[in-house]
C-alpha positions as a printed NumPy array, in Angstrom:
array([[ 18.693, -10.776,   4.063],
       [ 21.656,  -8.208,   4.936],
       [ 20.371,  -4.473,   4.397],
       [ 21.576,  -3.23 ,   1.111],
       [ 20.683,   0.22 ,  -1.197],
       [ 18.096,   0.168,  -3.634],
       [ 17.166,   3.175,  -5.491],
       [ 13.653,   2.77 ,  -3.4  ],
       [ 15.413,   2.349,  -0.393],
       [ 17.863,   5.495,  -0.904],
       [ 15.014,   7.422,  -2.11 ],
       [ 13.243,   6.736,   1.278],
       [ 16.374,   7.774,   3.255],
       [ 16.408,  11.08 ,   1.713],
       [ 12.599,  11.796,   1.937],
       [ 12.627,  10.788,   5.905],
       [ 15.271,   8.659,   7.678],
       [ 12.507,   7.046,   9.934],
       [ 10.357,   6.334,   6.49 ],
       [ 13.749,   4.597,   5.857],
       [ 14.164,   2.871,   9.162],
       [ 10.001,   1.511,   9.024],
       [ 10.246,   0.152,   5.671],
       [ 13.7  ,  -1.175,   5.367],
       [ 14.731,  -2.388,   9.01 ],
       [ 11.194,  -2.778,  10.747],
       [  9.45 ,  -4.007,   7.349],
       [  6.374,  -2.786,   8.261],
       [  3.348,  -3.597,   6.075],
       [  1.81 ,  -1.128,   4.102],
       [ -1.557,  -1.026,   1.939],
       [ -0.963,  -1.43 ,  -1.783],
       [ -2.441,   0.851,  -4.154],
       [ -4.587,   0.84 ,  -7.286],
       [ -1.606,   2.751,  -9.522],
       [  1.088,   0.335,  -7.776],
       [ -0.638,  -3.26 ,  -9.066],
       [ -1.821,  -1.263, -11.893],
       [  2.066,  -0.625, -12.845],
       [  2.795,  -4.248, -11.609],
       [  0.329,  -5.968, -13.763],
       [  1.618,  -3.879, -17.05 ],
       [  4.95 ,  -4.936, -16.322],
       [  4.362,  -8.295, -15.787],
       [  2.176,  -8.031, -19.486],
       [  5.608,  -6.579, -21.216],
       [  7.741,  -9.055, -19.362],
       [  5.736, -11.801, -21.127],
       [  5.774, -10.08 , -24.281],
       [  9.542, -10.199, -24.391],
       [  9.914, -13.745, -24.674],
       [  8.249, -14.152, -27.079],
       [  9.526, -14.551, -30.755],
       [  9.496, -11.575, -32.329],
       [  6.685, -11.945, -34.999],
       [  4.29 , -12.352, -31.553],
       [  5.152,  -9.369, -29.703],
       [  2.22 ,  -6.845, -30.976],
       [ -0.503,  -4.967, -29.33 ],
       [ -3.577,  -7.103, -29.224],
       [ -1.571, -10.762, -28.272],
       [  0.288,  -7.971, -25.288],
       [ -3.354,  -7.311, -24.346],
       [ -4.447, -10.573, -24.312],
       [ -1.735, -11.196, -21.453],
       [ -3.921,  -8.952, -18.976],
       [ -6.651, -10.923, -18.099],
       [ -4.36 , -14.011, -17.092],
       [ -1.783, -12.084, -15.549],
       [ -4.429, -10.318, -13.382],
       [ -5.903, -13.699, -12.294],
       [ -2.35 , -15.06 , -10.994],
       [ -2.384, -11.799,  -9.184],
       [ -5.785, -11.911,  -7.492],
       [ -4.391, -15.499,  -6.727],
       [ -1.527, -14.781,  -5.109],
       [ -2.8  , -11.843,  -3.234],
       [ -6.91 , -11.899,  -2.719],
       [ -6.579,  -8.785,  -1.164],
       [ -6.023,  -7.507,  -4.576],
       [ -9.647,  -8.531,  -5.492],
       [-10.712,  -5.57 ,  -2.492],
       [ -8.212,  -3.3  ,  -3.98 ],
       [ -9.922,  -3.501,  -7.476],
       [-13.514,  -5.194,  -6.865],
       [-15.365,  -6.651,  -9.739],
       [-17.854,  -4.237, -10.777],
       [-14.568,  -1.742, -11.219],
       [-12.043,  -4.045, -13.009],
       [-12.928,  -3.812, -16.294],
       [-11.91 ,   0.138, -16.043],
       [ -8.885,  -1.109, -14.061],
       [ -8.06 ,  -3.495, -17.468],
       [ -8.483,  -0.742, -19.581],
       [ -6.169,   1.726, -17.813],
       [ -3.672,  -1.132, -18.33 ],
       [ -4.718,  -1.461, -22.417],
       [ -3.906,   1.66 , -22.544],
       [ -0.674,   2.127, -21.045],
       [  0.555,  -1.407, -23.262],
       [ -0.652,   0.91 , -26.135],
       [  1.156,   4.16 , -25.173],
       [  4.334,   1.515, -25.195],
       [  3.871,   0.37 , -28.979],
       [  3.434,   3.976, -29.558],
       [  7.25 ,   4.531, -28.343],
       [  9.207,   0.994, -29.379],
       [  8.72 ,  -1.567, -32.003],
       [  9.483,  -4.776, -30.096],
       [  9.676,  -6.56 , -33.116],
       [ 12.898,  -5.177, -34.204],
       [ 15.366,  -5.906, -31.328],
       [ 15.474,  -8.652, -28.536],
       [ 15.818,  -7.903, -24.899],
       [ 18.961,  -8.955, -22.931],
       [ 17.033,  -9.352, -20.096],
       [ 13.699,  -8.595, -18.414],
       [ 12.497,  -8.06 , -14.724],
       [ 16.642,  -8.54 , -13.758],
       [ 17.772,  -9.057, -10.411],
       [ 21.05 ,  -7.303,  -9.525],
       [ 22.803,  -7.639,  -6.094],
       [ 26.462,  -6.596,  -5.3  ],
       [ 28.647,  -4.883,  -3.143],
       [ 30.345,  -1.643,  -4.926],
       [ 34.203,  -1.145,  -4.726],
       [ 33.707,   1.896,  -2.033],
       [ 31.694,  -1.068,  -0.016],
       [ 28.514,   0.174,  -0.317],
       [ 26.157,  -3.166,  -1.133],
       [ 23.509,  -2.473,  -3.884],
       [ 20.322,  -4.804,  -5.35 ],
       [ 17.467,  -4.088,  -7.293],
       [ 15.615,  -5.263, -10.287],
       [ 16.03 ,  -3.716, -13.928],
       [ 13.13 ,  -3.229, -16.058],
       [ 14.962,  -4.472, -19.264],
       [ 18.203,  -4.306, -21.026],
       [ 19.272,  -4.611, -24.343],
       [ 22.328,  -5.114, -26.041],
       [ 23.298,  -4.39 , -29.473],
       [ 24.9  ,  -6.755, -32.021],
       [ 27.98 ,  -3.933, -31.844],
       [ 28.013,  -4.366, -27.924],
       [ 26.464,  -0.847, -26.535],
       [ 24.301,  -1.476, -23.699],
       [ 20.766,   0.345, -23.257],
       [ 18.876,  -0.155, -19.465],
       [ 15.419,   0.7  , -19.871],
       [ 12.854,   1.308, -17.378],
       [  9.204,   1.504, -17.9  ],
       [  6.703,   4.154, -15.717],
       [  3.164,   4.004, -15.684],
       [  2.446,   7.141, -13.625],
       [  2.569,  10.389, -14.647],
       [  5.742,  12.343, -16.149],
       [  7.346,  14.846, -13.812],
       [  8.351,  17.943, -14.829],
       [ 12.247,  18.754, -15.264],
       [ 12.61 ,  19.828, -11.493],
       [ 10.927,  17.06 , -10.538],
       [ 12.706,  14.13 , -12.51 ],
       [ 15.666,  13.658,  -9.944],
       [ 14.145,  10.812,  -8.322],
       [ 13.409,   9.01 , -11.501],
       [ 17.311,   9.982, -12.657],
       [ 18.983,   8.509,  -9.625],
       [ 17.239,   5.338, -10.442],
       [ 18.475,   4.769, -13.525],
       [ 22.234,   6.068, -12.482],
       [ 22.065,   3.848, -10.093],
       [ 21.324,   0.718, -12.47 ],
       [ 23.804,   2.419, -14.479],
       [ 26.216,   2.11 , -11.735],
       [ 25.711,  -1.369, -10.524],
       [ 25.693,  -2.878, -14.242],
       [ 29.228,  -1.025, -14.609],
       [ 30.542,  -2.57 , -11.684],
       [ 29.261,  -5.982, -12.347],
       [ 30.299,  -5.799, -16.005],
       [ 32.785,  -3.226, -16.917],
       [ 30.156,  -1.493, -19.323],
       [ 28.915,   1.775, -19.004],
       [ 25.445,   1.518, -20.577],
       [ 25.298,   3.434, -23.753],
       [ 21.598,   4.816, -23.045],
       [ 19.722,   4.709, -20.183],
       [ 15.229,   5.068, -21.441],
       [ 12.488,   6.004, -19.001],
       [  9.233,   5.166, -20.675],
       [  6.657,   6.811, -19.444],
       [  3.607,   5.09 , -21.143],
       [  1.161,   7.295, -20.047],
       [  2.127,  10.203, -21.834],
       [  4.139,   7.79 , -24.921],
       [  7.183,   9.908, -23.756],
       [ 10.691,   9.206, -22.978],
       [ 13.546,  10.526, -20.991],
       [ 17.07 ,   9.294, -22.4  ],
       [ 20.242,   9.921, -20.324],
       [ 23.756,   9.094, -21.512],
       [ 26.29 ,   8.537, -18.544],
       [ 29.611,   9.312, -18.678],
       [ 32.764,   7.489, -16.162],
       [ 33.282,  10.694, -14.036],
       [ 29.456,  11.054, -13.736],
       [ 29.225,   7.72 , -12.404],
       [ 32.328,   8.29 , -10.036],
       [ 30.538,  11.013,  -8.41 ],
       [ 27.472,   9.289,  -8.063],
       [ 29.147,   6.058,  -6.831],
       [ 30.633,   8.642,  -4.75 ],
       [ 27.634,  10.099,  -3.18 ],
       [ 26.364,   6.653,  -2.855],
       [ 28.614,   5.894,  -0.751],
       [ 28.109,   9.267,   1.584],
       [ 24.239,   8.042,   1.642],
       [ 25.419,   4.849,   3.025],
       [ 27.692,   5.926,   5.904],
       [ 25.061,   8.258,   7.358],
       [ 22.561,   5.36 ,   7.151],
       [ 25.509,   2.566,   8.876],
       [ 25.896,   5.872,  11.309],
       [ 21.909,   5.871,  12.352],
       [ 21.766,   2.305,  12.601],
       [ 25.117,   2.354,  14.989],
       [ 23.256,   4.819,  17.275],
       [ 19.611,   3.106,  16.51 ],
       [ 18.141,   6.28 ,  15.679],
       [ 16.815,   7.296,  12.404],
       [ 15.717,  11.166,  12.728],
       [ 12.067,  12.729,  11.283],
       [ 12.545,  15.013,   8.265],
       [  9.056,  16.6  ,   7.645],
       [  7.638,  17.871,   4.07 ],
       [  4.522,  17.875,   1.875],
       [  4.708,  14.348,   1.88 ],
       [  4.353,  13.442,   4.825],
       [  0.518,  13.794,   3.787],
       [  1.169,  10.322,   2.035],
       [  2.71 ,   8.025,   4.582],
       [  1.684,   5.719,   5.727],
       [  2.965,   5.203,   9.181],
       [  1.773,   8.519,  10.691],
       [  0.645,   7.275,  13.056],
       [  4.046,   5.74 ,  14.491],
       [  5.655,   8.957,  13.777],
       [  6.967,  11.472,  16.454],
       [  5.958,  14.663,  14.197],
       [  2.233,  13.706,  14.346],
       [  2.079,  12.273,  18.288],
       [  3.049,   8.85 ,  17.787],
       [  5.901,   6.33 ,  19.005],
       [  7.662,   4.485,  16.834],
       [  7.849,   0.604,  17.4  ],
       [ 10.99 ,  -0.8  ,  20.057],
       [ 14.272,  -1.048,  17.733],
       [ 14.669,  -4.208,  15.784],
       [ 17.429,  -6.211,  17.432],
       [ 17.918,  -8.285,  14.362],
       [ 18.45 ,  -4.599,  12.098],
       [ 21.809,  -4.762,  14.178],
       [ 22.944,  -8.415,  13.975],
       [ 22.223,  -8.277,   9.903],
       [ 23.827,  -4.676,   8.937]])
């Protein structure tokens, strides 16, 4: 597959261009976490509920959907079953009730159908930058105005710390623009957790600029991968990745450069 920007992906750039580089162009493998499947398996539970007809979407038939969805996890992946042992996944289920719950504290899913759930987008934008990424949800109103929604099981930032989640929702904001010629109406962060939300409105210029900037982001990244080398940027979180020890900063060497990074850019 030809390297394209994802809200992850650009996220990663701007933390550490080598982060970037390991994850997007050497694909390395990294170790799942407990909050990551817990935020997979949750999403997978409201996925289901969506298709549903609309007198079946309520809390305890949502709940239901964990046990099931959990087994077709630990199928796919047995690691999963290491990750969250037995004698600890009845805890691990009800972390996940209660996030389903903090949703039906925030939306009545009753009263609307979804457009679509879990969508995959994937196009190129007029400036040339290519763009993909999955979408939570999005809804559509009988009048036509388009709400993206995107659903967050961790914890709610603070204001000065909401950026990240902001850019990913411009972003979808962006690409459904471009692919449709709608500028969503509302863009929703749910952060179940918390049963809070975070509701942006984008306007055309906004989304200029940030197509704009987008496409700035994307040069520098075609300019690394030209000269094959994608520099260290050190912070406080470089205390969670998880490639240390390939990283110059803490003594290591990163791995030879992937010939086929340059044959599929």
């Amino acid at each position: 597959m030809k390297l394209a920007l994802s809200p992850s992906r650009a996220s990663d750039y701007q933390q550490c261009p080598l982060l970037y580089r390991f994850r997007a162009l050497d694909k390395l493998p990294e170790p799942k976490t407990v909050a990551q499947v817990k935020g997979t398996l949750v999403h997978a539970c409201l996925e289901d509920m969506h298709s549903w007809p609309k007198q079946e979407r309520t809390y305890p038939a949502v709940v239901k959907r964990l046990k099931p969805n959990w087994a077709n996890m630990c199928e796919e992946d047995p690691e999963l079953t290491q990750l969250v042992p037995e004698a600890e996944t009845l805890d691990f289920l009800v972390e996940c009730r209660s996030l389903l719950r903090g949703y039906f504290e925030m939306e009545n899913p009753q009263g609307f159908d979804a457009h679509a759930c879990e969508m995959f987008v994937d196009t190129t934008l007029p400036n040339g930058v290519p763009v993909r990424g999955f979408i939570d949800r999005v809804d559509i109103a009988p009048t036509g105005e388009v709400r993206v929604v995107d659903y967050k099981t961790g914890k709610k930032p603070i204001p000065r710390f909401s950026d990240q989640a902001k850019f990913q929702m411009r972003f979808y904001a962006l690409v459904w623009w471009r692919l449709h010629g709608v500028i969503p109406h509302q863009l929703r962060l749910m952060y179940l957790k918390v049963s809070d939300s975070l509701f942006l409105a984008p306007s055309k210029e906004e989304l200029e600029y940030f197509e704009r900037d987008l496409g700035d982001l994307w040069e520098k990244i075609m300019g690394d991968l030209r000269e094959q080398s994608f520099k260290t940027k050190t912070s406080k979180l470089c205390n969670w990745c998880p490639h240390q020890n390939l990283c110059p900063e803490f003594g290591g060497t990163p791995p030879e450069f992937p010939a086929a990074a340059v044959v599929n850019s």
